[in-house]
PDBQT receptor file of N, H, CA, C and O in Angstrom, charges set to zero:
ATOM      1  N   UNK A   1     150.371 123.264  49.155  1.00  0.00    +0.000 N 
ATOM      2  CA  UNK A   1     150.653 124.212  50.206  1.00  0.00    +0.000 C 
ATOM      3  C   UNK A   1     150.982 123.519  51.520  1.00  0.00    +0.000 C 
ATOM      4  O   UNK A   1     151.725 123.976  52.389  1.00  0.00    +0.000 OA
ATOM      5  N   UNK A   2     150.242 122.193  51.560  1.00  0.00    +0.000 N 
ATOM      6  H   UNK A   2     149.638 121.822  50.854  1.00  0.00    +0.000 HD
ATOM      7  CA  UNK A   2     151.186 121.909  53.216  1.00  0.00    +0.000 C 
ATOM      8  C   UNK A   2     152.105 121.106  53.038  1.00  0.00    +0.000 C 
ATOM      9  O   UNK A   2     152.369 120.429  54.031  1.00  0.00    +0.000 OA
ATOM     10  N   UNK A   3     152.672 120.928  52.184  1.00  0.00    +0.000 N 
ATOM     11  H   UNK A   3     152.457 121.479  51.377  1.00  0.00    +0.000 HD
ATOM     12  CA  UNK A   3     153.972 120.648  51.928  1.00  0.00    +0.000 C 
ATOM     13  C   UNK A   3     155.133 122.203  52.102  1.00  0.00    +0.000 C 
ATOM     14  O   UNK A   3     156.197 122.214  52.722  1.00  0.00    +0.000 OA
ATOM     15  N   UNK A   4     154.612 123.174  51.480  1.00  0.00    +0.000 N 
ATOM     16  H   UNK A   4     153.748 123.165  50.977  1.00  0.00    +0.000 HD
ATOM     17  CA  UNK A   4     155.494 124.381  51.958  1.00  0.00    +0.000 C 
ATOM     18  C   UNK A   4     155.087 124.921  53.285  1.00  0.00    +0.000 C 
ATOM     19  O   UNK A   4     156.037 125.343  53.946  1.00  0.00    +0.000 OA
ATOM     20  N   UNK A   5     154.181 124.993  53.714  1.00  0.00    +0.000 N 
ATOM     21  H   UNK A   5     153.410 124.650  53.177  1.00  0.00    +0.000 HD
ATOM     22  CA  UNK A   5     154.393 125.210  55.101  1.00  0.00    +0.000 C 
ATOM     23  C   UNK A   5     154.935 124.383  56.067  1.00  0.00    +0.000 C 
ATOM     24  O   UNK A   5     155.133 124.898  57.167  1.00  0.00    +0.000 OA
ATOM     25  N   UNK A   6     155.271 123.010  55.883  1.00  0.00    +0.000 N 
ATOM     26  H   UNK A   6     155.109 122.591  54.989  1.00  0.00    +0.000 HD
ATOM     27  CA  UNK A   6     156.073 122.424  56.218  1.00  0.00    +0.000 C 
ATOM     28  C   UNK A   6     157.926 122.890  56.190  1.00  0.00    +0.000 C 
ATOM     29  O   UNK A   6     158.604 122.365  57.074  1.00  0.00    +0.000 OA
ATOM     30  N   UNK A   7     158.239 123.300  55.758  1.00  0.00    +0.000 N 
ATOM     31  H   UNK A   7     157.689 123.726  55.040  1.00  0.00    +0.000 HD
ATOM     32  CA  UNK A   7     159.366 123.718  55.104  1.00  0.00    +0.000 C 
ATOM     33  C   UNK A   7     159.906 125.010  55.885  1.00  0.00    +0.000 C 
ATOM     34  O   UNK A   7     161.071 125.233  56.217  1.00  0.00    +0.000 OA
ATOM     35  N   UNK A   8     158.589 125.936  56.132  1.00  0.00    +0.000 N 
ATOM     36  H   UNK A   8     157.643 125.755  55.863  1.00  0.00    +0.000 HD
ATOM     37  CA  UNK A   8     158.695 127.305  56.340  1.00  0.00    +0.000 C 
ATOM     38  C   UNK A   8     159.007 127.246  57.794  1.00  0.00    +0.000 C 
ATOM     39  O   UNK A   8     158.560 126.364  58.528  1.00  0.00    +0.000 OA
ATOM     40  N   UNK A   9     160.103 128.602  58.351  1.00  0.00    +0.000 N 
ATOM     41  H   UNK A   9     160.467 129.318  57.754  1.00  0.00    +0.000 HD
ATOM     42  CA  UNK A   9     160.051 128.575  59.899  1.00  0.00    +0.000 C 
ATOM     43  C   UNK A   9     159.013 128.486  60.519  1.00  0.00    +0.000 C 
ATOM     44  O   UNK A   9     158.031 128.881  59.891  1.00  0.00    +0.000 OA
ATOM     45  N   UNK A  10     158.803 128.062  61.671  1.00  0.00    +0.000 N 
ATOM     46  H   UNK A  10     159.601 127.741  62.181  1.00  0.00    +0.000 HD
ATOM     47  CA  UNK A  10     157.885 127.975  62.782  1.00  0.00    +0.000 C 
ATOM     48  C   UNK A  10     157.564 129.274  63.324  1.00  0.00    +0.000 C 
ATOM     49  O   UNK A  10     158.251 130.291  63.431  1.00  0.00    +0.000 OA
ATOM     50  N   UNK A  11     156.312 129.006  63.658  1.00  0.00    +0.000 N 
ATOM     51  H   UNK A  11     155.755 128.181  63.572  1.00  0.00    +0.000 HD
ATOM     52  CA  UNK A  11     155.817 130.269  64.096  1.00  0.00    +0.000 C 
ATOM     53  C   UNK A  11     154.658 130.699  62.949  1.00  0.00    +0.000 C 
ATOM     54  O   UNK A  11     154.254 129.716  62.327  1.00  0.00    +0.000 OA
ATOM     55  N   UNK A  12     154.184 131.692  62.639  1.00  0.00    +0.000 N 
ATOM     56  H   UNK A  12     154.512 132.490  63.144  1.00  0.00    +0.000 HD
ATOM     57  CA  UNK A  12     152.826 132.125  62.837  1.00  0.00    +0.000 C 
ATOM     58  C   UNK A  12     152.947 131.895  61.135  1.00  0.00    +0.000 C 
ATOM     59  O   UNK A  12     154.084 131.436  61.017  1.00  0.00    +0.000 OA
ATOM     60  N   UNK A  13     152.303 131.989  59.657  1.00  0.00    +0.000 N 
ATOM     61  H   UNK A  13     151.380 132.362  59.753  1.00  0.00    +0.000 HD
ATOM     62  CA  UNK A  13     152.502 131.964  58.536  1.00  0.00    +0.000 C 
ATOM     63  C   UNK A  13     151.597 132.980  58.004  1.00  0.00    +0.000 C 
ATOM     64  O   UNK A  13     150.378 132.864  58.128  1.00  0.00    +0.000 OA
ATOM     65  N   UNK A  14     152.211 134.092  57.344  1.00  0.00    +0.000 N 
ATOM     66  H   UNK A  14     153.201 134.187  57.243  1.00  0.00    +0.000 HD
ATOM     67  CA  UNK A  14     151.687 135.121  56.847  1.00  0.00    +0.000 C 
ATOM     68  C   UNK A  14     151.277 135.275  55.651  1.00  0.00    +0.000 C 
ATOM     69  O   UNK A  14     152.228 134.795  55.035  1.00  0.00    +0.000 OA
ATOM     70  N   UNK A  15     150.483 135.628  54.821  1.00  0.00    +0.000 N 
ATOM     71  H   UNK A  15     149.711 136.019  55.321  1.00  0.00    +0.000 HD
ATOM     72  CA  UNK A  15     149.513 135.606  53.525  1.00  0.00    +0.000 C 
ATOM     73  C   UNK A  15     149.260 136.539  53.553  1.00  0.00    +0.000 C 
ATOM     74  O   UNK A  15     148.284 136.709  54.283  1.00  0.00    +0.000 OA
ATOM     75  N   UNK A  16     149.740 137.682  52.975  1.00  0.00    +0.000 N 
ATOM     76  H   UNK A  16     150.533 137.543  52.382  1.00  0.00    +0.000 HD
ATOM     77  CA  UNK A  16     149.261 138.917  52.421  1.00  0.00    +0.000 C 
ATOM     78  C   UNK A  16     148.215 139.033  50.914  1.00  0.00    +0.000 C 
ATOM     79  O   UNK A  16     147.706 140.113  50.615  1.00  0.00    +0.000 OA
ATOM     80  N   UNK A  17     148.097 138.334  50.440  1.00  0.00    +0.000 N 
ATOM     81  H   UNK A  17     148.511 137.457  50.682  1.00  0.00    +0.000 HD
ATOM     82  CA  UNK A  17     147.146 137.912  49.491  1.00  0.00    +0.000 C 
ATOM     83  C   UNK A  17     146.412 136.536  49.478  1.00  0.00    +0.000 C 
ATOM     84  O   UNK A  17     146.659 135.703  48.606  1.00  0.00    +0.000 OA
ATOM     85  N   UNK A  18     145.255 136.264  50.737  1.00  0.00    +0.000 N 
ATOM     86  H   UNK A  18     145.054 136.941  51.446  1.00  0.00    +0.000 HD
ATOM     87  CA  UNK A  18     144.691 135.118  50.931  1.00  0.00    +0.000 C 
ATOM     88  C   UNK A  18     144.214 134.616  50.162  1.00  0.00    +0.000 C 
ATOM     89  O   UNK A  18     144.297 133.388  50.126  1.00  0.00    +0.000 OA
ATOM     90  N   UNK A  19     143.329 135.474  48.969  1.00  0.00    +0.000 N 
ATOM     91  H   UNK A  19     143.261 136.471  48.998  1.00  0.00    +0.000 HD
ATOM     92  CA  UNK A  19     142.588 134.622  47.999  1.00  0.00    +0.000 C 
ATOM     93  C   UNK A  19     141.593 133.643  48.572  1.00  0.00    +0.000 C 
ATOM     94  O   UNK A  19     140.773 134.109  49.363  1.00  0.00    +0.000 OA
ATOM     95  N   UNK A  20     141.536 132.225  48.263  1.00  0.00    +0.000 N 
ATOM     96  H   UNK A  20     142.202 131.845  47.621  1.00  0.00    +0.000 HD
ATOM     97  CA  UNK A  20     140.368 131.754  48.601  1.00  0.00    +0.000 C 
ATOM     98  C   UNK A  20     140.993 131.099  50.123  1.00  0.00    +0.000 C 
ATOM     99  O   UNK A  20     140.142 130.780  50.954  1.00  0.00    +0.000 OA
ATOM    100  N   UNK A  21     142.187 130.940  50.410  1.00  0.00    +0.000 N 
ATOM    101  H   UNK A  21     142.878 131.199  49.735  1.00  0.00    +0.000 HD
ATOM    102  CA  UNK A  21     142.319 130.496  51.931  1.00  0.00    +0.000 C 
ATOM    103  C   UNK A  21     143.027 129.011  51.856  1.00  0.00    +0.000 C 
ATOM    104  O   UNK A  21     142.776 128.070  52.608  1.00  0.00    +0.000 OA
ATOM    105  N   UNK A  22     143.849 129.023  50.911  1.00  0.00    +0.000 N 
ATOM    106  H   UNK A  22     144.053 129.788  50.300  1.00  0.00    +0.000 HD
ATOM    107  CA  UNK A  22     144.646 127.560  50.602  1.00  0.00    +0.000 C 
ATOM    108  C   UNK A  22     145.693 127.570  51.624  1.00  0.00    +0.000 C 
ATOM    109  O   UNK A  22     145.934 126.614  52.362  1.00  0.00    +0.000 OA
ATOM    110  N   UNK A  23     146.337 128.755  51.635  1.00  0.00    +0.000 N 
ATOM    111  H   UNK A  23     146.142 129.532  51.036  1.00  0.00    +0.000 HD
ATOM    112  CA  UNK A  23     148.019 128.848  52.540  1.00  0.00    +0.000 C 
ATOM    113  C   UNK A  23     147.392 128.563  54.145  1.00  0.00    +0.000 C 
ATOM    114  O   UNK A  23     147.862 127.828  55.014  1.00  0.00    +0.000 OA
ATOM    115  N   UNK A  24     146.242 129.368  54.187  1.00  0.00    +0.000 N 
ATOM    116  H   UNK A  24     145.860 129.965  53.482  1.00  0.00    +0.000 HD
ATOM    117  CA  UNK A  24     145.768 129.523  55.795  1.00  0.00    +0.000 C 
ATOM    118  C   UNK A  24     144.722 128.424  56.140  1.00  0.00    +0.000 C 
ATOM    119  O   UNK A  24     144.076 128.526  57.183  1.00  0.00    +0.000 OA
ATOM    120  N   UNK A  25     144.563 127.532  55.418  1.00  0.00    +0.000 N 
ATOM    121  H   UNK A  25     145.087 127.450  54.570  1.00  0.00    +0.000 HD
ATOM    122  CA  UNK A  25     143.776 126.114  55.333  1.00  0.00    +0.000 C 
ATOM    123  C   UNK A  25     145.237 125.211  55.721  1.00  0.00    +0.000 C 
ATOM    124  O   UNK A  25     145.368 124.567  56.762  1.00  0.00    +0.000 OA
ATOM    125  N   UNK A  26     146.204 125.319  54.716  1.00  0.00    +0.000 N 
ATOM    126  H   UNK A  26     146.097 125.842  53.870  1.00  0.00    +0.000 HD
ATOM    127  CA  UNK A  26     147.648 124.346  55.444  1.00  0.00    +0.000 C 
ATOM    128  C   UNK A  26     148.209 124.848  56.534  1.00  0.00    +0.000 C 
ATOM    129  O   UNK A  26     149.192 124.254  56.977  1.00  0.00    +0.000 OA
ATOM    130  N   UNK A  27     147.838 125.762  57.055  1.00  0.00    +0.000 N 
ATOM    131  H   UNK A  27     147.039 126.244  56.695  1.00  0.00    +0.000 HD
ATOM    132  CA  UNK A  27     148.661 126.320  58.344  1.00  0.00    +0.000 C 
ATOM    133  C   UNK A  27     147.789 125.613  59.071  1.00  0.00    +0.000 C 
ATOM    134  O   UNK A  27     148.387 124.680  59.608  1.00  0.00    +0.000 OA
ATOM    135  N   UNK A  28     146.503 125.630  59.371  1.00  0.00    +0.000 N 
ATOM    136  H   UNK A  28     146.017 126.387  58.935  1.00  0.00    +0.000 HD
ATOM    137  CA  UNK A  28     145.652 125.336  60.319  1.00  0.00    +0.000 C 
ATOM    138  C   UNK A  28     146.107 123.583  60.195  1.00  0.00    +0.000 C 
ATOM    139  O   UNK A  28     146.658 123.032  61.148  1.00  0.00    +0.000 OA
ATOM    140  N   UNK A  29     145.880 123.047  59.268  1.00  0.00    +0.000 N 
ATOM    141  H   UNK A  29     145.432 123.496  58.494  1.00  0.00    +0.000 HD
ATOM    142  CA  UNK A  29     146.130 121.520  59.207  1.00  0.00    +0.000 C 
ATOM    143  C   UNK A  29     147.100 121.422  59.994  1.00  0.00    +0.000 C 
ATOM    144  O   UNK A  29     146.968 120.635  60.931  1.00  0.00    +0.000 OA
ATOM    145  N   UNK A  30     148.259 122.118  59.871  1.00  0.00    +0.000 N 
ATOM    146  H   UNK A  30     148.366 122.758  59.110  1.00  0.00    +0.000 HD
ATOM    147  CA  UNK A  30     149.722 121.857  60.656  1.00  0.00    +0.000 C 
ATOM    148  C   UNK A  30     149.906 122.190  61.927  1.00  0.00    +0.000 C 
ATOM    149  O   UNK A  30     150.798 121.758  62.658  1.00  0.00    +0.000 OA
ATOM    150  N   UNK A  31     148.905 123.109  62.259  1.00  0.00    +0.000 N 
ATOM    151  H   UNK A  31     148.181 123.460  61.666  1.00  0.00    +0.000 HD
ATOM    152  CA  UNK A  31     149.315 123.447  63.565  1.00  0.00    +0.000 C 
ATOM    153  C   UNK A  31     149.435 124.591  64.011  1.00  0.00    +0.000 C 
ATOM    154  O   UNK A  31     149.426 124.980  65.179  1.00  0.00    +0.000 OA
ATOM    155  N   UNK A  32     149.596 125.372  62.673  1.00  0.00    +0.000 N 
ATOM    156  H   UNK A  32     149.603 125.056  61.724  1.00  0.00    +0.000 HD
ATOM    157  CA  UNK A  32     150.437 126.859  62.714  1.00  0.00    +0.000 C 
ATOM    158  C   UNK A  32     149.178 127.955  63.060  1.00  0.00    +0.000 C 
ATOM    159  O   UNK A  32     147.982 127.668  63.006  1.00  0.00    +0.000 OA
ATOM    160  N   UNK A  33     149.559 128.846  63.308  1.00  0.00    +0.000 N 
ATOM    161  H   UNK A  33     150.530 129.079  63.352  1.00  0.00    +0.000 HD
ATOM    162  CA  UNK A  33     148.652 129.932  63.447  1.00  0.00    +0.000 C 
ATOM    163  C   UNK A  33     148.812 130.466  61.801  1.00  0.00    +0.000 C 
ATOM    164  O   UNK A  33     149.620 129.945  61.032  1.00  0.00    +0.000 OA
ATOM    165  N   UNK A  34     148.090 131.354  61.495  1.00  0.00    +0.000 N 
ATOM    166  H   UNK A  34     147.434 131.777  62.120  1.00  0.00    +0.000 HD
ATOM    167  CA  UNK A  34     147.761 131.687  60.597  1.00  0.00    +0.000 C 
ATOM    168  C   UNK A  34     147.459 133.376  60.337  1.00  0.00    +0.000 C 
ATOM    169  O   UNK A  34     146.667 133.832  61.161  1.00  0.00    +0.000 OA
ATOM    170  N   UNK A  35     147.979 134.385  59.299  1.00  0.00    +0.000 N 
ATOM    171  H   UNK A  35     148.622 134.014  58.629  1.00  0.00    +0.000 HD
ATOM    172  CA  UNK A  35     147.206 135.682  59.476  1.00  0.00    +0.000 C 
ATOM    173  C   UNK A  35     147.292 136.183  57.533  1.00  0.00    +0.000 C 
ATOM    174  O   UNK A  35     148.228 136.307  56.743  1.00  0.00    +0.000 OA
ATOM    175  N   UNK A  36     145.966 136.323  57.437  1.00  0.00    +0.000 N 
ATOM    176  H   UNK A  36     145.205 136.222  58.079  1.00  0.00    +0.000 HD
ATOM    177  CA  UNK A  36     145.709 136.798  56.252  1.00  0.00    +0.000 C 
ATOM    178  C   UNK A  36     145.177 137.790  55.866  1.00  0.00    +0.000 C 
ATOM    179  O   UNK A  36     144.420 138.149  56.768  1.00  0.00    +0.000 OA
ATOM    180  N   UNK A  37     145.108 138.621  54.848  1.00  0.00    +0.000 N 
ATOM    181  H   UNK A  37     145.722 138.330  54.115  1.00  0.00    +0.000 HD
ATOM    182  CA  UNK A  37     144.987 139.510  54.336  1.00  0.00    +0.000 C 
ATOM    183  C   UNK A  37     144.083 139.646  52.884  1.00  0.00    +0.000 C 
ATOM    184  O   UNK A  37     144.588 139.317  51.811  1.00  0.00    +0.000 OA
ATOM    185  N   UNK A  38     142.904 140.090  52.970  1.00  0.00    +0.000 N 
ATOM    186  H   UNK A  38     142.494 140.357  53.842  1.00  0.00    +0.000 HD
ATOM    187  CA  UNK A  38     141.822 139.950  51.514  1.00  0.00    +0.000 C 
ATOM    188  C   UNK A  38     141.436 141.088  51.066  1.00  0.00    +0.000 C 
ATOM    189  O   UNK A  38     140.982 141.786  51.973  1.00  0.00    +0.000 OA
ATOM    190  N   UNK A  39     141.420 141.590  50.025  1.00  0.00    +0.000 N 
ATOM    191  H   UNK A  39     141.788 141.024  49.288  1.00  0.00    +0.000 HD
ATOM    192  CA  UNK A  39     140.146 143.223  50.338  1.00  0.00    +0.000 C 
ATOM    193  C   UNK A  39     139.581 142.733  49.103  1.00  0.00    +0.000 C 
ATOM    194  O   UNK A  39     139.479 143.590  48.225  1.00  0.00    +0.000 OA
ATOM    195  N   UNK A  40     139.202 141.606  48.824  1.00  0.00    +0.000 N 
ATOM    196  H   UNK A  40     139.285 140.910  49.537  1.00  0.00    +0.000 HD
ATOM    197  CA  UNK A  40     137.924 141.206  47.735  1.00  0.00    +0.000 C 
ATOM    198  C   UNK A  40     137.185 140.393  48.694  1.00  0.00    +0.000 C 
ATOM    199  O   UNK A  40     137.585 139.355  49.222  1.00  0.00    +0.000 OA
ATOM    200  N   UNK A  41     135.737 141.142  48.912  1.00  0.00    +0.000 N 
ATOM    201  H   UNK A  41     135.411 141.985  48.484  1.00  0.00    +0.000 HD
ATOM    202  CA  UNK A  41     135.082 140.616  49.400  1.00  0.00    +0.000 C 
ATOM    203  C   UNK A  41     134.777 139.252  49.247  1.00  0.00    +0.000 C 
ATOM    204  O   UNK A  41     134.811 138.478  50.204  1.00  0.00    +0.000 OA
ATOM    205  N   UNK A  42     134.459 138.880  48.013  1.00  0.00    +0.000 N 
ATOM    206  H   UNK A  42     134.432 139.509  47.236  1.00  0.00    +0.000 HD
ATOM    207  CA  UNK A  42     134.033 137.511  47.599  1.00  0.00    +0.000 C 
ATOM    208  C   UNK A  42     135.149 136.475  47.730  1.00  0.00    +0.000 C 
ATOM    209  O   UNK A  42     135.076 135.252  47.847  1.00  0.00    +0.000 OA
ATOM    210  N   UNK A  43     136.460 137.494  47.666  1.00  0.00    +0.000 N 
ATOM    211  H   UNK A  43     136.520 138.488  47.571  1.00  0.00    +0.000 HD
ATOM    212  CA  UNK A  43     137.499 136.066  48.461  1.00  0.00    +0.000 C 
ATOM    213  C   UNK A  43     137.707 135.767  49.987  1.00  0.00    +0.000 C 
ATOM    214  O   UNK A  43     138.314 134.903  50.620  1.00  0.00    +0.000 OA
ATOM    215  N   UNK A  44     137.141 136.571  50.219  1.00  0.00    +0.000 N 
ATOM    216  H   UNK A  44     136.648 137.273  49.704  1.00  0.00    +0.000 HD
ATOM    217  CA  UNK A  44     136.766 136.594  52.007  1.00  0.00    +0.000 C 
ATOM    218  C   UNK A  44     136.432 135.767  52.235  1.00  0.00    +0.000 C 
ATOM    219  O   UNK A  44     137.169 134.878  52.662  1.00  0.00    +0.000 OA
ATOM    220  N   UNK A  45     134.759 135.576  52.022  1.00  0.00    +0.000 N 
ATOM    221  H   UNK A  45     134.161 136.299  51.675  1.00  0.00    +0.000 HD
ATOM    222  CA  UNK A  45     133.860 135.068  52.182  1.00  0.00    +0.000 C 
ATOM    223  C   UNK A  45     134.315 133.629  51.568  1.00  0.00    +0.000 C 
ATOM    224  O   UNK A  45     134.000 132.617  52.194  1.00  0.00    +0.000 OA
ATOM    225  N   UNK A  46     134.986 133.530  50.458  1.00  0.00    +0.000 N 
ATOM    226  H   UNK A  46     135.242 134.352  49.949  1.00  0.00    +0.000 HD
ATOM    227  CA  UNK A  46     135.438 132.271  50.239  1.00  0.00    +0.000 C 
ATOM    228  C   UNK A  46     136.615 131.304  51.638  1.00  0.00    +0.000 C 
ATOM    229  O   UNK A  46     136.556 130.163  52.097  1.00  0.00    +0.000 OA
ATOM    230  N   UNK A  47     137.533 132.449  51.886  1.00  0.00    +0.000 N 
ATOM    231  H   UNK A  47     137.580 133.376  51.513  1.00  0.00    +0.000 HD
ATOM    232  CA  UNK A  47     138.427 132.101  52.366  1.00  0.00    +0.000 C 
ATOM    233  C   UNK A  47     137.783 131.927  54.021  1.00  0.00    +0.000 C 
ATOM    234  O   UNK A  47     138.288 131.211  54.886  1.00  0.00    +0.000 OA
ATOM    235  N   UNK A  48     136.755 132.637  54.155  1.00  0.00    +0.000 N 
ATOM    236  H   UNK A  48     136.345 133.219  53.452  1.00  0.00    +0.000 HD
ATOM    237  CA  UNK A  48     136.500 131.938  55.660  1.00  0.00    +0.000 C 
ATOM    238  C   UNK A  48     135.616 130.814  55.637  1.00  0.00    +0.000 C 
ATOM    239  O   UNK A  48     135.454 129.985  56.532  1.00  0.00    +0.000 OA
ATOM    240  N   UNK A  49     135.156 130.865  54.709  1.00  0.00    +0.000 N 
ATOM    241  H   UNK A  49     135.288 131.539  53.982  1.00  0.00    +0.000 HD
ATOM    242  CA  UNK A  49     134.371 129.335  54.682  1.00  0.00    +0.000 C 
ATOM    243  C   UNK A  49     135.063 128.445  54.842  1.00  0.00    +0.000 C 
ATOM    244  O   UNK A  49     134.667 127.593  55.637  1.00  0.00    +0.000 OA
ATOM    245  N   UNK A  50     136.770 128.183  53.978  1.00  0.00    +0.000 N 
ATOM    246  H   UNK A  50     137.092 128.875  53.332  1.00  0.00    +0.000 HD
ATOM    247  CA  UNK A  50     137.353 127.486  54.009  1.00  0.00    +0.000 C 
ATOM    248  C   UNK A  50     138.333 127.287  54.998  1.00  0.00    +0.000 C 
ATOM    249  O   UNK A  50     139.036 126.288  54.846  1.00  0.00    +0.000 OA
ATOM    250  N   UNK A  51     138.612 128.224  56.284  1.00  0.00    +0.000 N 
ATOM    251  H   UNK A  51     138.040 129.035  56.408  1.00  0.00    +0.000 HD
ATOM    252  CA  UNK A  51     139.106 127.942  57.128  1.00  0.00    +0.000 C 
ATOM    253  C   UNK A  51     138.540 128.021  58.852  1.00  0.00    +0.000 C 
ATOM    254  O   UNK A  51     139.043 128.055  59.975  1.00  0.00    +0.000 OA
ATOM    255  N   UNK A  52     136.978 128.025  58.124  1.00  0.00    +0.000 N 
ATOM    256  H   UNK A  52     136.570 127.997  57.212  1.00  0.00    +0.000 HD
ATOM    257  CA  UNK A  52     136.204 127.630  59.238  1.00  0.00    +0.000 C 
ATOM    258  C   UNK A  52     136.400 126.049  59.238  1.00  0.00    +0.000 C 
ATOM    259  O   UNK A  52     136.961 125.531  60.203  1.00  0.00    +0.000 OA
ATOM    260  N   UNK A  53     136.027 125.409  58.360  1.00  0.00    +0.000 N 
ATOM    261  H   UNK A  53     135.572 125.830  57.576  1.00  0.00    +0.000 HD
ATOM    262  CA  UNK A  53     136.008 124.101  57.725  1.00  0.00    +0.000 C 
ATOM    263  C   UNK A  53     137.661 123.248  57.941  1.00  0.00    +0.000 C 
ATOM    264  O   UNK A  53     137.689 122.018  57.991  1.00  0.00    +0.000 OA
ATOM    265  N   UNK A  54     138.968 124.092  58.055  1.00  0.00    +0.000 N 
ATOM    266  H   UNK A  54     138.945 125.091  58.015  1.00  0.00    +0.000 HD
ATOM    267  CA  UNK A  54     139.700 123.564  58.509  1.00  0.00    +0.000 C 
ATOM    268  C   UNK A  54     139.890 123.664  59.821  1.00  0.00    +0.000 C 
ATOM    269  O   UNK A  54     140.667 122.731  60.019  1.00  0.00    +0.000 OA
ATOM    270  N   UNK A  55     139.713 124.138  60.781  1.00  0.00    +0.000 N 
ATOM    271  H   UNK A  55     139.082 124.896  60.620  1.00  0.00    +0.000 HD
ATOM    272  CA  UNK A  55     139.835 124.848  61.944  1.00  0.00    +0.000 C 
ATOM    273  C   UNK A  55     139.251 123.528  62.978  1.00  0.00    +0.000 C 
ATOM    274  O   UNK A  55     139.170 123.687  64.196  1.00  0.00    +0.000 OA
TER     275      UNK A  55
């Protein structure tokens, strides 16, 4: 994934299906802002762990 967000226009990178927080973990590495979207709790909770941890 931060190889494709590399790639992708600049500006903010959108994830309508965050899952555990891989796309919005390479945005943060890069620089990018980031906006995601979960309605499974348990991938929430996954996915903010993991982009507390990149942040």
């Amino acid at each position: 994934m931060d190889a494709l967000v590399q790639v992708c226009p600049a500006g903010t990178v959108p994830d309508p299906f965050t899952g555990s927080g891989t796309t919005g973990g390479a945005a943060l590495r890069a620089g990018r802002r980031f906006i995601g979207c979960e309605r499974e709790e348990a991938y929430y909770e996954i996915a903010s762990e993991r982009l507390s941890k990149a942040a």
